[in-house]
C-alpha positions in Angstrom: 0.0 0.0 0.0 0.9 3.6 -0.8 0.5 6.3 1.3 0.0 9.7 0.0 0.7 13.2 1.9 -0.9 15.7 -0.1 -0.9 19.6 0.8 -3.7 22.6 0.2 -4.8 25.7 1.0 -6.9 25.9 4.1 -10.2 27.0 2.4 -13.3 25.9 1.4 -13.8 23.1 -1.4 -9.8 21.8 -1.3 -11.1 18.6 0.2 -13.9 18.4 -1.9 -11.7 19.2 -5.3 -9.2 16.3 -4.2 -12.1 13.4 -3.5 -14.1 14.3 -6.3 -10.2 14.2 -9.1 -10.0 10.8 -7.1 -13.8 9.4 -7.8 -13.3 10.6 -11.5 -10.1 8.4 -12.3 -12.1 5.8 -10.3 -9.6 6.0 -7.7 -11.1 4.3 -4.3 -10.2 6.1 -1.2 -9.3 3.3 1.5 -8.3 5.9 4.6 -8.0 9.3 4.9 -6.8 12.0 7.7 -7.3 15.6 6.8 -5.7 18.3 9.4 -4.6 22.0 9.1 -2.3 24.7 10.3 -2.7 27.9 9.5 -3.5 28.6 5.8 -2.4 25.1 4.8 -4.2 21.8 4.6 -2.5 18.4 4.7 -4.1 15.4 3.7 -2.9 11.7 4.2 -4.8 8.9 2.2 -4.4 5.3 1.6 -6.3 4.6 -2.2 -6.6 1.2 -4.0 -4.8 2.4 -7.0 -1.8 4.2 -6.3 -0.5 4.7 -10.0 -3.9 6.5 -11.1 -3.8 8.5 -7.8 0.1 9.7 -8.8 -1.6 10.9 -11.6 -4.6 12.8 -10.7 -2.2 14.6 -8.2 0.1 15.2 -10.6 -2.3 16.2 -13.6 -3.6 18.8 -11.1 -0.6 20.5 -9.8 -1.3 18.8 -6.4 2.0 18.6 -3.8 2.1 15.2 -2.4 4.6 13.1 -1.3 4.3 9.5 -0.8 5.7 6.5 0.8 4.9 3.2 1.3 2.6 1.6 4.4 2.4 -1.9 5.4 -0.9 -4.1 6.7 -1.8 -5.1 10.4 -4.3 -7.1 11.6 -5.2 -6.7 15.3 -7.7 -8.6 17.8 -10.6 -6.0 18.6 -9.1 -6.0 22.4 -8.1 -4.0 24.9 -4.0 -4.3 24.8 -3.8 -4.9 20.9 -2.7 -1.6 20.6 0.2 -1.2 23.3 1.4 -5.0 22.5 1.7 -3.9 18.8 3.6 -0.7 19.2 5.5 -2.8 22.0 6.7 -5.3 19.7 7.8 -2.6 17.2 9.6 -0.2 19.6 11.9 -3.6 21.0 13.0 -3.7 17.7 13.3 -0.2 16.8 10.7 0.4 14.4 9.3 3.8 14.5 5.2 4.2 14.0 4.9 7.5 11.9 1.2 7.1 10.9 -2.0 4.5 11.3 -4.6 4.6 9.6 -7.4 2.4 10.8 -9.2 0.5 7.1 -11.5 -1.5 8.9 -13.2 -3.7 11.3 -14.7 -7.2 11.0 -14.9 -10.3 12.6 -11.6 -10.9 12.0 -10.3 -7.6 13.9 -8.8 -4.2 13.4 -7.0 -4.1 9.9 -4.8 -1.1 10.1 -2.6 0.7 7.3 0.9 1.3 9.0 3.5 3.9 8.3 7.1 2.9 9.8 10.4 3.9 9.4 11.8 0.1 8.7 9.1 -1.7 6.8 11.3 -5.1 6.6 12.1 -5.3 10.4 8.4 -4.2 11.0 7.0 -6.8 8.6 8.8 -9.6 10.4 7.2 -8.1 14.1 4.0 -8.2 13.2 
């Protein structure tokens, strides 16, 4: 999975502009955190087609930067958390993001940003 940092102006419509570029190239948004500071926007989303979403962003003059996030399943318990970012931190792995994708019956599927996605992949 691809995650995509994407930066706008703090104004009306911004958010609006980037979802509806996405649903036109039939690019699925999976997870999405939207924040601001000032008279900037910054927008991090997870999408099911990364190489159309490169190029909506790019067609439009969007900044963005992107990196790549790896999968987590955890049990829908109290502790799954902590034990998770436990088992990461022993081994050095920095959590920069989370995004949760879903729940279900099998748990909490999360999309994970970390600074070592090898070392993490092995942890989890």
């Amino acid at each position: 999975m691809i995650e995509f940092s994407v930066k706008l102006s703090n104004r009306p419509g911004q958010l609006a502009t980037l979802s509806r570029e996405m649903a036109t190239a039939g690019v699925n948004i999976e997870a999405l955190a939207a924040i601001t500071a000032g008279t900037d926007g910054f927008v991090k989303l997870v999408v099911d087609q990364h190489e159309a979403a490169r190029r909506v962003l790019s067609n439009a003059g969007m900044s963005f930067e992107e990196r790549r996030v790896i999968s987590a399943v955890l049990h829908d318990k109290p502790g799954a958390l902590a034990d998770m970012a436990e088992a990461l931190a022993n081994t050095g792995v920095n959590i920069e993001a989370m995004y949760l994708l879903n729940s279900n019956s099998e748990g909490l599927h999360f999309a994970v940003a970390v600074d070592d996605d090898e070392t993490a992949k092995a942890h989890l």
